[in-house]
Jmol script that loads the backbone (N, CA, C; Angstrom):
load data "model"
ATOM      1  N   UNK A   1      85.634  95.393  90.119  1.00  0.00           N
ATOM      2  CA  UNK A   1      85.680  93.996  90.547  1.00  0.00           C
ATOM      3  C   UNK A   1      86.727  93.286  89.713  1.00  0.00           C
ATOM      4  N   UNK A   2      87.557  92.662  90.486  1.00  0.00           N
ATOM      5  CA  UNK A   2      88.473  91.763  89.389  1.00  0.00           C
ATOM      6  C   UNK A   2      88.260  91.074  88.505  1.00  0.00           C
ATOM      7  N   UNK A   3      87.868  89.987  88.292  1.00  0.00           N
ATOM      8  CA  UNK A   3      87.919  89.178  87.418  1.00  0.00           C
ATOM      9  C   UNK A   3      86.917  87.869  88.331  1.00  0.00           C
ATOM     10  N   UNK A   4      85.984  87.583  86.984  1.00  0.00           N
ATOM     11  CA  UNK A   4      85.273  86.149  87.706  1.00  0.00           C
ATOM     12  C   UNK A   4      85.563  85.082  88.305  1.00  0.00           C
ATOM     13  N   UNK A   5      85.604  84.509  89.388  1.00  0.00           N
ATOM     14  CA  UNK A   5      86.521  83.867  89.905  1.00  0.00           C
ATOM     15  C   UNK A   5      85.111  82.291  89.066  1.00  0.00           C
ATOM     16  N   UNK A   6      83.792  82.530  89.035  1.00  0.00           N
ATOM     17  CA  UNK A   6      83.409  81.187  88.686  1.00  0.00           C
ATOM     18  C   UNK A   6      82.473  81.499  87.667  1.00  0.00           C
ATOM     19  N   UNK A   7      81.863  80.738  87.023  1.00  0.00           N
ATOM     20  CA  UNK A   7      81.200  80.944  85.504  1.00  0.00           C
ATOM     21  C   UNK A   7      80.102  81.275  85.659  1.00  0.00           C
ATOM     22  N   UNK A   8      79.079  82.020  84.715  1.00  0.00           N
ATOM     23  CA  UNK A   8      77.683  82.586  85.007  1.00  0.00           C
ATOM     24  C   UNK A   8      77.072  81.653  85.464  1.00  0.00           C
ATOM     25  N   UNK A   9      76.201  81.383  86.339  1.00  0.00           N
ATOM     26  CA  UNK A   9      75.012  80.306  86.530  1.00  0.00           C
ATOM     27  C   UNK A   9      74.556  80.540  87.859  1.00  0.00           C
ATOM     28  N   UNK A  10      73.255  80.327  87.846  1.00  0.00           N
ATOM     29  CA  UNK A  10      72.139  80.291  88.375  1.00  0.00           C
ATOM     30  C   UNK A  10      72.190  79.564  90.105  1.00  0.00           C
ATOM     31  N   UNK A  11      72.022  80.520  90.909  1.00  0.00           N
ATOM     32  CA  UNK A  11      72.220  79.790  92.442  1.00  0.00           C
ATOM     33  C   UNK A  11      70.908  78.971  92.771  1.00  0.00           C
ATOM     34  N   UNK A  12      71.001  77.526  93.161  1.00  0.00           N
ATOM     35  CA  UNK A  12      69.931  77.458  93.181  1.00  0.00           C
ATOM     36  C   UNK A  12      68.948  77.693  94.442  1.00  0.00           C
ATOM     37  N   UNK A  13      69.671  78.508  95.213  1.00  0.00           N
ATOM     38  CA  UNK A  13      69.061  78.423  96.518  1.00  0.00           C
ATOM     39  C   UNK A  13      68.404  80.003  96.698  1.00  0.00           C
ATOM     40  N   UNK A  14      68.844  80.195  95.771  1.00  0.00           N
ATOM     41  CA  UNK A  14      67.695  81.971  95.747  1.00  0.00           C
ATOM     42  C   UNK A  14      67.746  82.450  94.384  1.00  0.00           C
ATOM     43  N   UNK A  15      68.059  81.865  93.609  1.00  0.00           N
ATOM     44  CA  UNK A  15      67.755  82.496  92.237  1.00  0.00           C
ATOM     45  C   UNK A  15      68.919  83.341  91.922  1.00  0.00           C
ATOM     46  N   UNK A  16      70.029  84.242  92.892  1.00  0.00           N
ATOM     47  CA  UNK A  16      70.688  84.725  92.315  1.00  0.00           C
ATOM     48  C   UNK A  16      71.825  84.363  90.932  1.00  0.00           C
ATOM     49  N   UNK A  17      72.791  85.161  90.636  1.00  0.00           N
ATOM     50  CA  UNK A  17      73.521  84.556  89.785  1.00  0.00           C
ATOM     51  C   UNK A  17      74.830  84.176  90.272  1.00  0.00           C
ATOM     52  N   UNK A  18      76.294  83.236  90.174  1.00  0.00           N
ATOM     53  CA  UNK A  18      77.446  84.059  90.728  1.00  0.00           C
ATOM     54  C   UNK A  18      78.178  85.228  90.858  1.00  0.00           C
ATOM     55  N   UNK A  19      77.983  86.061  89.380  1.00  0.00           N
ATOM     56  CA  UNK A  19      78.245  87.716  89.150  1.00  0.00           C
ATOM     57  C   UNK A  19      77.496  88.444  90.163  1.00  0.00           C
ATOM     58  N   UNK A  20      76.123  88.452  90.553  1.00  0.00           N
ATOM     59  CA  UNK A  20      75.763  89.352  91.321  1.00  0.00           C
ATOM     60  C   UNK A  20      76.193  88.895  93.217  1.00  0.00           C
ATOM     61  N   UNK A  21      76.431  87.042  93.579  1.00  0.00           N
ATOM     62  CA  UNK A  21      77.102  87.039  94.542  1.00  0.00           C
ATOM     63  C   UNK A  21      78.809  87.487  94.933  1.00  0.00           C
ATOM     64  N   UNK A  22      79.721  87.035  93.601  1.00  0.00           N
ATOM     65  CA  UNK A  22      80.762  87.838  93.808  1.00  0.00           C
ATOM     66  C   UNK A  22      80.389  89.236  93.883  1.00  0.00           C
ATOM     67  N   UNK A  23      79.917  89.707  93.209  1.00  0.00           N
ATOM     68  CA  UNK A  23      79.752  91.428  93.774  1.00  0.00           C
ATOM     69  C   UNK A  23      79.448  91.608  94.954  1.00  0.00           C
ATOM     70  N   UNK A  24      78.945  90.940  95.642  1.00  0.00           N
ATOM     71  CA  UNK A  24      78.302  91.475  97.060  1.00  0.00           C
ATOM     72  C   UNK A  24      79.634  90.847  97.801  1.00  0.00           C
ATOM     73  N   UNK A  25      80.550  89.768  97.392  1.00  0.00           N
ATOM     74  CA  UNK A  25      81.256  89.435  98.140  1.00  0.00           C
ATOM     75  C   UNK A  25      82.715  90.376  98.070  1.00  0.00           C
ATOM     76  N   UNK A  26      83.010  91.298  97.178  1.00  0.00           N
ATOM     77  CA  UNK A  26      83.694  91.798  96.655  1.00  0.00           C
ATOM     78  C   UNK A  26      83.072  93.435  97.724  1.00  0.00           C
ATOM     79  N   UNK A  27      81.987  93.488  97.892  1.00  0.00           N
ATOM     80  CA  UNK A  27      81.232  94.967  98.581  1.00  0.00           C
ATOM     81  C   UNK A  27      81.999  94.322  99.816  1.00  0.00           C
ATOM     82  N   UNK A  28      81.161  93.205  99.854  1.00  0.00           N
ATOM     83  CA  UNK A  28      81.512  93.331 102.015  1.00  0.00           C
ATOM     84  C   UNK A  28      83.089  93.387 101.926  1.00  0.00           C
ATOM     85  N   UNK A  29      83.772  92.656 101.027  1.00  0.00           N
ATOM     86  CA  UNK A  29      85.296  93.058 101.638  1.00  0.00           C
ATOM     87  C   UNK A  29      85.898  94.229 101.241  1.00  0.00           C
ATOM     88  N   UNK A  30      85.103  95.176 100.757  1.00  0.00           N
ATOM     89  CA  UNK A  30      85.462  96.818 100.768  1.00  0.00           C
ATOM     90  C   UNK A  30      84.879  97.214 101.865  1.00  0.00           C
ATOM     91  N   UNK A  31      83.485  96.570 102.223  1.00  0.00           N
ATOM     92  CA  UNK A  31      82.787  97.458 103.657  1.00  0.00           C
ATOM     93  C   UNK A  31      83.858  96.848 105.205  1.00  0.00           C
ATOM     94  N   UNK A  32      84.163  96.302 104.659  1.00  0.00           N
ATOM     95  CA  UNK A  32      85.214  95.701 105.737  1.00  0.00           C
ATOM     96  C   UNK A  32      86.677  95.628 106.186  1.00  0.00           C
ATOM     97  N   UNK A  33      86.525  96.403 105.025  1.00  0.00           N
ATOM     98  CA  UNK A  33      88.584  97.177 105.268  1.00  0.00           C
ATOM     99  C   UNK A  33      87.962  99.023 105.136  1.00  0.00           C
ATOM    100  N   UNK A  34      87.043  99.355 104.917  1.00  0.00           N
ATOM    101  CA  UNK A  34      86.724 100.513 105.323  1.00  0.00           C
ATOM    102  C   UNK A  34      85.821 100.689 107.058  1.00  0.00           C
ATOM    103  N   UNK A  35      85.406  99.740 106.657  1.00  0.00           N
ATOM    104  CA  UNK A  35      85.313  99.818 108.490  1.00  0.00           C
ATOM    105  C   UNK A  35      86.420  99.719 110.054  1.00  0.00           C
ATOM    106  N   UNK A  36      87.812  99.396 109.032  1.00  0.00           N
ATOM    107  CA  UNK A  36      89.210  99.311 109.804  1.00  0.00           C
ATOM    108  C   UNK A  36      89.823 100.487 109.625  1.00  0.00           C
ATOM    109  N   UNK A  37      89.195 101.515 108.592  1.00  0.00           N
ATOM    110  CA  UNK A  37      90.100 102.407 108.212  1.00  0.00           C
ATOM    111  C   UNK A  37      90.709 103.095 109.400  1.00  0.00           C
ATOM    112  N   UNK A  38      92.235 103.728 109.330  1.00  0.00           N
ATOM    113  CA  UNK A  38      92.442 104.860 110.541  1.00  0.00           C
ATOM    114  C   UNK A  38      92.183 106.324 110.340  1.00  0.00           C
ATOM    115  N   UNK A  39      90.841 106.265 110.388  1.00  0.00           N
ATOM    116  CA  UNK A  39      90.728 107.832 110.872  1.00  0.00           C
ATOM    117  C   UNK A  39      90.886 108.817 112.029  1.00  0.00           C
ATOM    118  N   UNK A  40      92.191 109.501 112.166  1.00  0.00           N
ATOM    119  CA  UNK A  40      92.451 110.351 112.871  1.00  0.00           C
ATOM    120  C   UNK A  40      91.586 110.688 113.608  1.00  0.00           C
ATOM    121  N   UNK A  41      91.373 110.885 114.940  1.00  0.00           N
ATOM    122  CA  UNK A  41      90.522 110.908 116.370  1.00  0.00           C
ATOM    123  C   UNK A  41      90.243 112.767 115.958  1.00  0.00           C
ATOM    124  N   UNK A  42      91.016 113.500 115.771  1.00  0.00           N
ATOM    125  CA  UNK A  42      90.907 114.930 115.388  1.00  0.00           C
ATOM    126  C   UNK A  42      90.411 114.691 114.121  1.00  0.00           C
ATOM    127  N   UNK A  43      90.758 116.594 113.587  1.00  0.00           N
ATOM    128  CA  UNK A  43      89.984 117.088 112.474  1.00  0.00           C
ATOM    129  C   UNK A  43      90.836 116.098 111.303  1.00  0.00           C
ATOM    130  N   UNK A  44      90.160 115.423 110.400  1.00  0.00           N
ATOM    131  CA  UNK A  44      91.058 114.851 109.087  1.00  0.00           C
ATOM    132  C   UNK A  44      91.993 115.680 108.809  1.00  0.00           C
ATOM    133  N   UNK A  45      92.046 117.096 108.733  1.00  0.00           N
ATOM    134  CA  UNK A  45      92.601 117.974 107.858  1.00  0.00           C
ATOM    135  C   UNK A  45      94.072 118.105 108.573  1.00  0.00           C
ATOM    136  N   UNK A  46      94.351 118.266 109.757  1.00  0.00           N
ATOM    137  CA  UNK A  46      95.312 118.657 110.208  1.00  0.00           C
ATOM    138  C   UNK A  46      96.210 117.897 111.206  1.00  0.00           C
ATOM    139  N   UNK A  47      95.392 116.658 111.512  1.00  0.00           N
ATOM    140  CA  UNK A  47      96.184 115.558 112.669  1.00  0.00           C
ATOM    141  C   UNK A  47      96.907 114.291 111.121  1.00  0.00           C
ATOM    142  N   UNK A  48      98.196 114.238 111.520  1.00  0.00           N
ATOM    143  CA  UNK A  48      98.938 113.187 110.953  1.00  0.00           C
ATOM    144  C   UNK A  48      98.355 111.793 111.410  1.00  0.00           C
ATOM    145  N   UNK A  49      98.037 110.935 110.496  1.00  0.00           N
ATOM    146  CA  UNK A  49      97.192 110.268 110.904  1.00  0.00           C
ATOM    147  C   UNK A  49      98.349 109.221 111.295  1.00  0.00           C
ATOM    148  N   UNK A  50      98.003 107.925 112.204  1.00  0.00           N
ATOM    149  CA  UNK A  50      99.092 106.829 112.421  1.00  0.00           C
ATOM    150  C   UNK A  50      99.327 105.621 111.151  1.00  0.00           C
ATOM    151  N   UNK A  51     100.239 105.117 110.655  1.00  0.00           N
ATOM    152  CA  UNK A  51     100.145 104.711 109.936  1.00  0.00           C
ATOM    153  C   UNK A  51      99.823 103.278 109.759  1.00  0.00           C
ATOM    154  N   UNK A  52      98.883 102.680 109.083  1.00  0.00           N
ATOM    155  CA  UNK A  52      97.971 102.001 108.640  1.00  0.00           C
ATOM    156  C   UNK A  52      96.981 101.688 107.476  1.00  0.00           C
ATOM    157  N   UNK A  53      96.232 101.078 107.540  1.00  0.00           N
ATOM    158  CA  UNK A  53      94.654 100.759 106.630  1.00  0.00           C
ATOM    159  C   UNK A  53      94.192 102.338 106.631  1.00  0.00           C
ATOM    160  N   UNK A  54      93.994 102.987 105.750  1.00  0.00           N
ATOM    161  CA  UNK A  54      94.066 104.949 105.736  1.00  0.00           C
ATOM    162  C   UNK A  54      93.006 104.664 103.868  1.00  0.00           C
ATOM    163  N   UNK A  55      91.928 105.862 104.259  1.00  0.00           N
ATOM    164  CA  UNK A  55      91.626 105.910 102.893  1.00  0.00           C
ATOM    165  C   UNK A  55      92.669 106.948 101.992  1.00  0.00           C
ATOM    166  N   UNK A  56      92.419 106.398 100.709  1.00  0.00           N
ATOM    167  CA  UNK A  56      93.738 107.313  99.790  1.00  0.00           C
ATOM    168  C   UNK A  56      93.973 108.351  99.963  1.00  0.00           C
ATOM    169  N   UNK A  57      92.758 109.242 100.042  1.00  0.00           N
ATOM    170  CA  UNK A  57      92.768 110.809  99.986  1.00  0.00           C
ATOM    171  C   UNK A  57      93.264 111.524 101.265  1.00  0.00           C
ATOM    172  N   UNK A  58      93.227 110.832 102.698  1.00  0.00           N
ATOM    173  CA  UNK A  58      94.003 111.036 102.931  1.00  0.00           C
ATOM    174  C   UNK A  58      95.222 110.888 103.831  1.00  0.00           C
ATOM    175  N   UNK A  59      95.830 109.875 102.879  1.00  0.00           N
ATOM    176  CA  UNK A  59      96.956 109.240 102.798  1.00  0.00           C
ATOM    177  C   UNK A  59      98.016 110.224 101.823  1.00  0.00           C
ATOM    178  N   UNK A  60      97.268 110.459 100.846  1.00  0.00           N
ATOM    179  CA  UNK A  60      97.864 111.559  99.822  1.00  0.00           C
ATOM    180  C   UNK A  60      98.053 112.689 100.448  1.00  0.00           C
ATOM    181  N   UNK A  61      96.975 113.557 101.424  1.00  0.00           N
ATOM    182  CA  UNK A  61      97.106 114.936 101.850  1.00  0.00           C
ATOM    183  C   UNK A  61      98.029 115.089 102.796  1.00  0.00           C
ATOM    184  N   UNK A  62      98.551 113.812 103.682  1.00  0.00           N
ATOM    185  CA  UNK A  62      99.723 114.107 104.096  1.00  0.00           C
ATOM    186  C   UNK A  62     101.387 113.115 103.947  1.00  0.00           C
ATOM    187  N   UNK A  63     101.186 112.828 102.447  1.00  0.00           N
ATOM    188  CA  UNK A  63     101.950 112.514 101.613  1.00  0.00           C
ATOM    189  C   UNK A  63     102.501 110.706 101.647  1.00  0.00           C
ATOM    190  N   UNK A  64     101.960 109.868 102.336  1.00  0.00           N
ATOM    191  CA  UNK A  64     102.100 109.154 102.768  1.00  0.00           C
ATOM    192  C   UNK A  64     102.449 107.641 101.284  1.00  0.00           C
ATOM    193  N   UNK A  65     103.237 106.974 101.385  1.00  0.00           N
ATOM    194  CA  UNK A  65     103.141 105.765 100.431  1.00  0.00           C
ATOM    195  C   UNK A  65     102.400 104.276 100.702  1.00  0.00           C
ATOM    196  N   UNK A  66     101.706 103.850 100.010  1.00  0.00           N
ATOM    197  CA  UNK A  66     101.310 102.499  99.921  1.00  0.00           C
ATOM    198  C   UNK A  66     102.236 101.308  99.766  1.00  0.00           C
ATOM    199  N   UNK A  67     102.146 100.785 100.649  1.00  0.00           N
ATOM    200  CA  UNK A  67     103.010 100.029 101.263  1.00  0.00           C
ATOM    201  C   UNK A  67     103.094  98.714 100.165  1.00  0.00           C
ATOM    202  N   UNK A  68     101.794  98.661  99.652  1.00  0.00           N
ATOM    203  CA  UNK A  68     101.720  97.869  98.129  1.00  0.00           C
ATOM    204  C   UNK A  68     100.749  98.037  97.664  1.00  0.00           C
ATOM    205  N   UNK A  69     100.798  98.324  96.094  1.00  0.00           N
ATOM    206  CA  UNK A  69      99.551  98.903  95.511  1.00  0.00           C
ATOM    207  C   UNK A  69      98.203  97.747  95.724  1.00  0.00           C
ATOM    208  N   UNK A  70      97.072  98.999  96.128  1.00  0.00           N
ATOM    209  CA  UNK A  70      95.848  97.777  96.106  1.00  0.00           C
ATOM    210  C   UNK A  70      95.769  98.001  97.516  1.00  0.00           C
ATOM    211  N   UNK A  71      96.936  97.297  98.724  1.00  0.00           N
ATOM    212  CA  UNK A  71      97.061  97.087  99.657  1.00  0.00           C
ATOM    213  C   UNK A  71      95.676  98.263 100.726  1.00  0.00           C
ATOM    214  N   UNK A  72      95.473  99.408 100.622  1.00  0.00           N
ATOM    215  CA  UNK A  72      95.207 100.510 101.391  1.00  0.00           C
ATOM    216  C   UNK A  72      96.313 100.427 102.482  1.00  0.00           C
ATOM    217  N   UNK A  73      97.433 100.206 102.491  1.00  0.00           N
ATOM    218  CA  UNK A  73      98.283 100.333 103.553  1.00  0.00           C
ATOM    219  C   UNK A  73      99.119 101.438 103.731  1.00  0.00           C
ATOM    220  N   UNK A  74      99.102 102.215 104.110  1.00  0.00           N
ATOM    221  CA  UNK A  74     100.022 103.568 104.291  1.00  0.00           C
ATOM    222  C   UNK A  74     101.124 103.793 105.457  1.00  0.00           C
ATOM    223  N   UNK A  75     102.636 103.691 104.613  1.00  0.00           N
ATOM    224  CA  UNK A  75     103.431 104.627 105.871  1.00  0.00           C
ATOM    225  C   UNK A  75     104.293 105.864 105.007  1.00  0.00           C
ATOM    226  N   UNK A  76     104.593 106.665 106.128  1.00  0.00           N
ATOM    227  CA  UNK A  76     105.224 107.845 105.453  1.00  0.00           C
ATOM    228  C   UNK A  76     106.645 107.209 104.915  1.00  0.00           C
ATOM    229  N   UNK A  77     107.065 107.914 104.269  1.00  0.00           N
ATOM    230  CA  UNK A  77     108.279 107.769 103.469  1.00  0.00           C
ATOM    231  C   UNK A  77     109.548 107.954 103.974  1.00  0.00           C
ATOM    232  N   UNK A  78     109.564 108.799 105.100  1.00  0.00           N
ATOM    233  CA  UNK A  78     110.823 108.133 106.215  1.00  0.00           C
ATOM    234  C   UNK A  78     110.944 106.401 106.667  1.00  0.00           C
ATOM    235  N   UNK A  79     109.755 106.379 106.858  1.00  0.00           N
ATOM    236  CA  UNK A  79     109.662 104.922 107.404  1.00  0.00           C
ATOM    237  C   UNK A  79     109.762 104.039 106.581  1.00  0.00           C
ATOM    238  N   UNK A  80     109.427 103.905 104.641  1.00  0.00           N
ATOM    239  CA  UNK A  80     109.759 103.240 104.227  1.00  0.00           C
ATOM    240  C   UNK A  80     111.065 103.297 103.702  1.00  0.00           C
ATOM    241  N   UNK A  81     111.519 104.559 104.165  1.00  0.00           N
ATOM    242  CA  UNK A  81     113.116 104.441 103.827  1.00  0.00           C
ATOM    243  C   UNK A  81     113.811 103.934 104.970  1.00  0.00           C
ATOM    244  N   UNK A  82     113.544 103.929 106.424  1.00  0.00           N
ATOM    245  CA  UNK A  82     113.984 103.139 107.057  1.00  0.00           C
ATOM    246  C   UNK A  82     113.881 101.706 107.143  1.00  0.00           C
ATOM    247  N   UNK A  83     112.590 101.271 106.658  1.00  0.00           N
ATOM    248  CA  UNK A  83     112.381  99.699 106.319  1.00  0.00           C
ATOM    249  C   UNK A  83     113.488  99.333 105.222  1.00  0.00           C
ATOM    250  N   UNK A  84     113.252  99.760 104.629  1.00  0.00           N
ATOM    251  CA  UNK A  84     114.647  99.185 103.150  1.00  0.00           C
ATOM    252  C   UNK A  84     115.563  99.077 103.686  1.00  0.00           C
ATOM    253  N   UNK A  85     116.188 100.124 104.748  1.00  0.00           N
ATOM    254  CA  UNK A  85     117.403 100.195 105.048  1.00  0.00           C
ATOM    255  C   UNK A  85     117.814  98.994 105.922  1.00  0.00           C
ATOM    256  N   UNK A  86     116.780  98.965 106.822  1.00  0.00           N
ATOM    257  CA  UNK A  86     116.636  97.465 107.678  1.00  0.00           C
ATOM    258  C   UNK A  86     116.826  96.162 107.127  1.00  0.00           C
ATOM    259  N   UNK A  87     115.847  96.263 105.627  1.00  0.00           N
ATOM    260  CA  UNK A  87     115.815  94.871 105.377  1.00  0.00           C
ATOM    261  C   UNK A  87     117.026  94.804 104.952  1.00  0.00           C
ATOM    262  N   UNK A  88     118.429  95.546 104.076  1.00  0.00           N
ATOM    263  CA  UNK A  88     119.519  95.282 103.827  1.00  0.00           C
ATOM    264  C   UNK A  88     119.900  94.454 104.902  1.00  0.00           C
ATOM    265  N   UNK A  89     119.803  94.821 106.245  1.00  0.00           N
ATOM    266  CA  UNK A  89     120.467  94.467 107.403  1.00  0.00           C
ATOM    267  C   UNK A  89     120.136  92.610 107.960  1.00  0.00           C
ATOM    268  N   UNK A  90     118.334  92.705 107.830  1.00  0.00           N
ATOM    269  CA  UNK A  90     117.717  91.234 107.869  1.00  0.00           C
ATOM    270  C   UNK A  90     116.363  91.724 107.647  1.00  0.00           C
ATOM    271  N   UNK A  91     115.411  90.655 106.810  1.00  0.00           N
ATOM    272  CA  UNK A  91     114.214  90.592 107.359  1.00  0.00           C
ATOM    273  C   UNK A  91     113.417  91.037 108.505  1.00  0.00           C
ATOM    274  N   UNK A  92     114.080  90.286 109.667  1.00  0.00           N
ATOM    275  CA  UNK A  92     113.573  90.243 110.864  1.00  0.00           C
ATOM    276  C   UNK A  92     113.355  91.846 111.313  1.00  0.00           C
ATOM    277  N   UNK A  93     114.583  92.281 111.391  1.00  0.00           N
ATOM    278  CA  UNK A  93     114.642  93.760 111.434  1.00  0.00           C
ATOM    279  C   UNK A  93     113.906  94.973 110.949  1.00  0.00           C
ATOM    280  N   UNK A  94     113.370  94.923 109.606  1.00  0.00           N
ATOM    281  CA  UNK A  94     112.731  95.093 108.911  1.00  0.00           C
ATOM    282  C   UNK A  94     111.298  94.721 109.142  1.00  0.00           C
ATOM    283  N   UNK A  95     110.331  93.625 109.734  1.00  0.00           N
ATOM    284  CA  UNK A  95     109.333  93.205 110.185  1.00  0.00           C
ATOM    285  C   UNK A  95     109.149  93.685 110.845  1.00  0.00           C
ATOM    286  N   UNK A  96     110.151  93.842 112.071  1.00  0.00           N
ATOM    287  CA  UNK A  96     110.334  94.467 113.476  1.00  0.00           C
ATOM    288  C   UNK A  96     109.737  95.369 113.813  1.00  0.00           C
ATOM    289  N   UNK A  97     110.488  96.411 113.236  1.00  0.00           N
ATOM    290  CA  UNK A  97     110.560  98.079 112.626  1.00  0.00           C
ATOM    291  C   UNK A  97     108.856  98.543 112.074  1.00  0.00           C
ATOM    292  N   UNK A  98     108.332  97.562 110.846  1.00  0.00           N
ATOM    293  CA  UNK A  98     107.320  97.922 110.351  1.00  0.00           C
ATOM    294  C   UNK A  98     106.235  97.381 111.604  1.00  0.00           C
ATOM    295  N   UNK A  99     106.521  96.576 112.412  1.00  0.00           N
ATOM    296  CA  UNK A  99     105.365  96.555 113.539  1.00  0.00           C
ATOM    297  C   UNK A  99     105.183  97.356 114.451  1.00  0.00           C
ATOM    298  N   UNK A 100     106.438  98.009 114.430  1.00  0.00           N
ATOM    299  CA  UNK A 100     106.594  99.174 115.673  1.00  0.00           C
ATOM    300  C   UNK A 100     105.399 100.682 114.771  1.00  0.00           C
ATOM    301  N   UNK A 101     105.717 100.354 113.455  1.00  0.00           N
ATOM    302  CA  UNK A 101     104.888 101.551 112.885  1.00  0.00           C
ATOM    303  C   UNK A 101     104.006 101.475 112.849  1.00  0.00           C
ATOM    304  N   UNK A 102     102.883 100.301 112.843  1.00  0.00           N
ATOM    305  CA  UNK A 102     101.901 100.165 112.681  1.00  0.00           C
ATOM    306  C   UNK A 102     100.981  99.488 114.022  1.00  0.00           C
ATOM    307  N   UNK A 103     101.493  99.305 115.286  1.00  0.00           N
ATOM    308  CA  UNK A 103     101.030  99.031 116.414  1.00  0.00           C
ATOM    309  C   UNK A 103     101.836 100.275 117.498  1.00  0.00           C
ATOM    310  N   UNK A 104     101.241 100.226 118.613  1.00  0.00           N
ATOM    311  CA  UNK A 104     101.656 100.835 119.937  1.00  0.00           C
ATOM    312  C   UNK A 104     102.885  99.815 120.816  1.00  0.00           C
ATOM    313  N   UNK A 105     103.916 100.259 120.971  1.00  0.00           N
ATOM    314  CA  UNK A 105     104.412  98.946 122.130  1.00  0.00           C
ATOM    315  C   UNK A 105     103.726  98.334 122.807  1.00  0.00           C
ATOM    316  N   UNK A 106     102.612  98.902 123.962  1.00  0.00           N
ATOM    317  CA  UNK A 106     101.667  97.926 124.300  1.00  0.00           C
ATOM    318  C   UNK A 106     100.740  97.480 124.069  1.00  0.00           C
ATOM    319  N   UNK A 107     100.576  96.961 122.964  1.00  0.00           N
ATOM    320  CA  UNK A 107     100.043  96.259 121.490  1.00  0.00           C
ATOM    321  C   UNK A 107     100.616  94.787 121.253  1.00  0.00           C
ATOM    322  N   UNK A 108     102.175  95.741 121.649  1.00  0.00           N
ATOM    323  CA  UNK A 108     102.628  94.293 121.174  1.00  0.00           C
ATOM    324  C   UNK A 108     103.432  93.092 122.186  1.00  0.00           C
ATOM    325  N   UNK A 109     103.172  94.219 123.525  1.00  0.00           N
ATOM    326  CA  UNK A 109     104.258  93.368 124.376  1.00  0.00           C
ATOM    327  C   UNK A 109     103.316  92.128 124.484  1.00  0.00           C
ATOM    328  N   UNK A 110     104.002  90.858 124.490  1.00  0.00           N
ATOM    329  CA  UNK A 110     103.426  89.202 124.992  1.00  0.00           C
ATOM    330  C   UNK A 110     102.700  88.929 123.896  1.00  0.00           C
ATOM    331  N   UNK A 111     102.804  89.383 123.156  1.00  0.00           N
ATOM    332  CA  UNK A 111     102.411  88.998 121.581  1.00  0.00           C
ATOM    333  C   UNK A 111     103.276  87.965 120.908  1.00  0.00           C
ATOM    334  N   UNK A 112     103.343  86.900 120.713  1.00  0.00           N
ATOM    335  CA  UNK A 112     103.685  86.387 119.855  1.00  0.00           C
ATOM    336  C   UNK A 112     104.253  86.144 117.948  1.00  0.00           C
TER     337      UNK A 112
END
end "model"
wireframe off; spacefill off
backbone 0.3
color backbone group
């Protein structure tokens, strides 16, 4: 858990404390980016998974980088070498590119 966001004391509406409500608030937003995770429709072991919200292990087994630490965000390392290369070019390009990796085209057509 990071760091206390408010000082020990007493809730008064159930007795809890803030330490034990940040913890639970700190659980649900792990139970809730693990409930987005992309797990491969096949066997874990052998389907390349699409890249996304991916638990580490395996993100690692098929070599994949975090897009920012902490993040759980995973793309393979072609793609973040093509993003860099983009953003030299613009931002936009670069945004572009990383939406195409992480959605389907028809995902995104009439999307805003």
């Amino acid at each position: 858990m990071p760091g206390m966001l408010f000082p020990e004391k007493e809730n008064s509406y159930d007795g809890s404390t803030t330490r034990e409500n940040e913890a639970e608030i700190w659980r649900l937003k792990d139970e809730l980016l693990t409930s987005r995770v992309n797990i491969p429709p096949e066997d874990e072991e052998s389907s390349p998974p699409r890249p996304g919200i991916l638990k580490k292990h395996i993100a690692e087994r098929f070599q994949m980088l975090e897009v920012m630490p902490g993040s759980r965000v995973f793309i393979y390392e072609q793609q973040m070498n093509d993003a860099r290369n983009k953003l030299k070019e613009s931002g936009t390009k670069a945004a572009l590119f990383l939406l195409q990796c992480f959605y389907k085209t028809k995902d995104l057509v009439g999307k805003k």
